[in-house]
C-alpha positions in Angstrom: 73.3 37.3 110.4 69.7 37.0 111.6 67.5 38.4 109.0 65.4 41.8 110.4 62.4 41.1 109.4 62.9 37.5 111.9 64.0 39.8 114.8 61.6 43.1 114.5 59.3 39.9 115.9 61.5 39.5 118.9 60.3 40.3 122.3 56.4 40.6 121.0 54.6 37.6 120.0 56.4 34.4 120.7 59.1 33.5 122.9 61.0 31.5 120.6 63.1 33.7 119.0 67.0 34.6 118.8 68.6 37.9 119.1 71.4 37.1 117.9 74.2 33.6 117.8 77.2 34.9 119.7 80.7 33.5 119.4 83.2 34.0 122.7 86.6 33.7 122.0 88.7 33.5 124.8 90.9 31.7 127.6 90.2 29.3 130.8 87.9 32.4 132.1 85.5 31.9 129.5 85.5 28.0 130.2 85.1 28.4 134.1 83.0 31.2 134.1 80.9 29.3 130.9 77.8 28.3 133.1 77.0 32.1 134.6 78.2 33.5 131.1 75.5 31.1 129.2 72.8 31.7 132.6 72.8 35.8 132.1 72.9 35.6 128.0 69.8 33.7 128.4 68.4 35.0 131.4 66.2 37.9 132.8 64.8 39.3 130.2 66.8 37.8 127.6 65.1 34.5 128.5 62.2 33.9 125.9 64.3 36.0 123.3 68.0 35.6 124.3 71.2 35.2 122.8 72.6 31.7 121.5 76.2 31.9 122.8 78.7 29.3 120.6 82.2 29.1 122.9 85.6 28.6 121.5 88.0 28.9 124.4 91.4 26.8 125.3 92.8 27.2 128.9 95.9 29.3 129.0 95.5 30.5 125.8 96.6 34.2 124.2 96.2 35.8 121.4 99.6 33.8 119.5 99.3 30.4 121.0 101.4 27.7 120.8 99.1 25.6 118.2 101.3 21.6 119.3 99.5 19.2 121.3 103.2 19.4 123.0 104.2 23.0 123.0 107.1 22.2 124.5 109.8 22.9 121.7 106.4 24.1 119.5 107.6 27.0 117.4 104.1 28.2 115.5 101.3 30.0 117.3 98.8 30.1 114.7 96.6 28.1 117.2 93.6 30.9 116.4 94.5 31.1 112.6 93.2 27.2 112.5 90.5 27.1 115.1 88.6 29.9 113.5 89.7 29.4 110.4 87.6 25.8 110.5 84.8 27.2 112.8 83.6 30.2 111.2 82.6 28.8 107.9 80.4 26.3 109.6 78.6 28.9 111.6 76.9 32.9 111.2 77.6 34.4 113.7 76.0 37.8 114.9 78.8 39.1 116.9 82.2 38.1 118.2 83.4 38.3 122.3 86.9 38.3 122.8 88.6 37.6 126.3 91.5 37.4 126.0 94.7 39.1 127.6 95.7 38.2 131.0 97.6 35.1 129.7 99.8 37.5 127.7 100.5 40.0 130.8 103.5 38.1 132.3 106.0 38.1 130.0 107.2 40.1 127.7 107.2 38.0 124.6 107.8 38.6 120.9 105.5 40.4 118.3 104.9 35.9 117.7 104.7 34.3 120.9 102.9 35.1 123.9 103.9 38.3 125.6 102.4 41.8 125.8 105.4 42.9 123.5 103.8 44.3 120.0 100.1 44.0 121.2 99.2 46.1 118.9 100.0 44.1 115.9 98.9 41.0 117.7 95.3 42.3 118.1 95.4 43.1 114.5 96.7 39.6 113.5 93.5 38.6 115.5 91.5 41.1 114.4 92.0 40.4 110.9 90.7 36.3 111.3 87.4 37.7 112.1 84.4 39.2 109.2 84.8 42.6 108.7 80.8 43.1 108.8 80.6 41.0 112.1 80.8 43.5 115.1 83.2 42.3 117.8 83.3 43.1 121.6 86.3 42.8 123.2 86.3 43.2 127.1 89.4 44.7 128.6 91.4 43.3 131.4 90.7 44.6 135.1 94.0 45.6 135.4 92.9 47.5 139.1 92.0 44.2 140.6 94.6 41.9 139.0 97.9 40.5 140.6 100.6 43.2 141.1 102.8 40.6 139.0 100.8 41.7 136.0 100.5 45.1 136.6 103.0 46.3 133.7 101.7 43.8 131.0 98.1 44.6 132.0 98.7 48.1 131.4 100.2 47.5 128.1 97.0 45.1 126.4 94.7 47.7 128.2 96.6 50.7 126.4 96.9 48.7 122.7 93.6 47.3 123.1 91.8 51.4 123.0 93.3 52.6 120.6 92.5 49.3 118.2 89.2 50.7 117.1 90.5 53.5 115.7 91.4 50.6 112.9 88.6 48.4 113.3 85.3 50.0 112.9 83.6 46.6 113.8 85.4 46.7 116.9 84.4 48.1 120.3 86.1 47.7 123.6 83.9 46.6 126.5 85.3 48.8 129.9 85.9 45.8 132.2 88.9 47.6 133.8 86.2 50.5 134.7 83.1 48.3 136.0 85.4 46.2 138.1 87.5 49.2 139.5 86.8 49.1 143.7 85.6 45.3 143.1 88.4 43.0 144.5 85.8 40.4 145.1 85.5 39.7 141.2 88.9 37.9 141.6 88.8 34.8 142.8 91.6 35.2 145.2 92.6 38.9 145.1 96.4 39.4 144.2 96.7 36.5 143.2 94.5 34.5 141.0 93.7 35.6 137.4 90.7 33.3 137.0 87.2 35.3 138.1 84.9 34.6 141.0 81.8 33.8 140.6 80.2 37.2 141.1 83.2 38.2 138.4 81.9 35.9 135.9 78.2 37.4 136.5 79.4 41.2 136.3 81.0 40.6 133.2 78.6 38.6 131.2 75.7 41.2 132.6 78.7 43.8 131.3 78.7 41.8 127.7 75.2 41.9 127.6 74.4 45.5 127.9 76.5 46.1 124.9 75.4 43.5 123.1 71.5 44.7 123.7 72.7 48.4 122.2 73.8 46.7 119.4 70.6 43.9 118.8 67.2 45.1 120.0 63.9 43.2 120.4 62.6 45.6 117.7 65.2 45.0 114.8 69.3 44.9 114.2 
């Protein structure tokens, strides 16, 4: 964690300091929306004393992923279990994103395998990889503006995923679903693609931000 006596500085007499080293974890969206995601964290006026984003995403990954470098016949899906298992000692970091979701939304799975089938215990298997002084954002899916294919699993991470801070009080949920509601042009092709737009990738990192400002201020954490 940066110290508070480093960051009451922030923002007043130098523009060389950091408000805070933040970790995404997520899927392909966090990879492909990467450059505006790293543009708005650093941007505006977060630019002289911005974050330091750190991203750990894999394309097509969910919360239990198939952890083989052939996942045909793979049976464990501890794929976060080892990734931030090795990471997170060899870095601080001041808060945790999670995007993840939509890759679980199709099928129905098992409370093991991909699949919106025992979400609940899945974001608490996640959940529970992470520090428990480490504040963690994790951004909803816009279930309004997805493809109607993933209407039911959408609904069901969305559902498990507000009621998780009730047993997480690091954890807050980030209301993607509600700033992207009317917004079909955050989709890269609506009712269809599940990968962002370019304007998607902006409104959420701006989204990300925001909560991430109410949490680490120019002035002190």
């Amino acid at each position: 964690m940066i110290a508070s006596d480093r960051s009451a500085t922030a923002g007043r007499d130098r523009n060389s300091h950091v408000r805070g080293l933040v970790l995404l974890v997520g899927d392909s969206n966090i990879n492909l929306g990467s450059t505006s995601i790293v543009r708005v964290l650093a941007s505006k006026e977060h630019q002289d004393n911005g974050y330091v984003p750190v991203l750990a995403a894999r394309d097509g990954a969910s919360i239990r992923t198939y952890d083989c470098l052939v996942p045909e016949g793979c049976r464990t899906t501890d794929f976060w279990e080892t990734k931030l298992g090795e990471l997170l000692p060899e870095l601080t970091a001041d808060a945790i994103v999670i995007n993840l979701g939509i890759n679980d939304t199709i099928d129905v799975g098992t409370e093991t395998t991909p699949g919106y089938r025992s979400y609940a215990e899945k974001a608490d298997w996640l959940m529970s990889l992470l520090p428990a002084s480490t504040p963690v954002l994790w951004t909803n899916l816009p279930c309004s503006i997805e493809p109607p294919l993933a209407a039911k699993g959408c609904a069901a991470v969305n559902d498990a995923l507000r009621l998780a801070p009730r047993r997480w009080s690091n954890l807050r949920v980030v209301d993607f679903e509600e700033a992207a509601r009317g917004h079909p042009e955050y989709m890269g092709e609506p009712g269809v693609d599940v990968h962002l737009s370019p304007a998607g990738y902006t409104a959420w990192a701006e989204l990300v931000v925001e909560a991430l400002d109410e949490r680490f201020s120019t002035t002190g954490l």
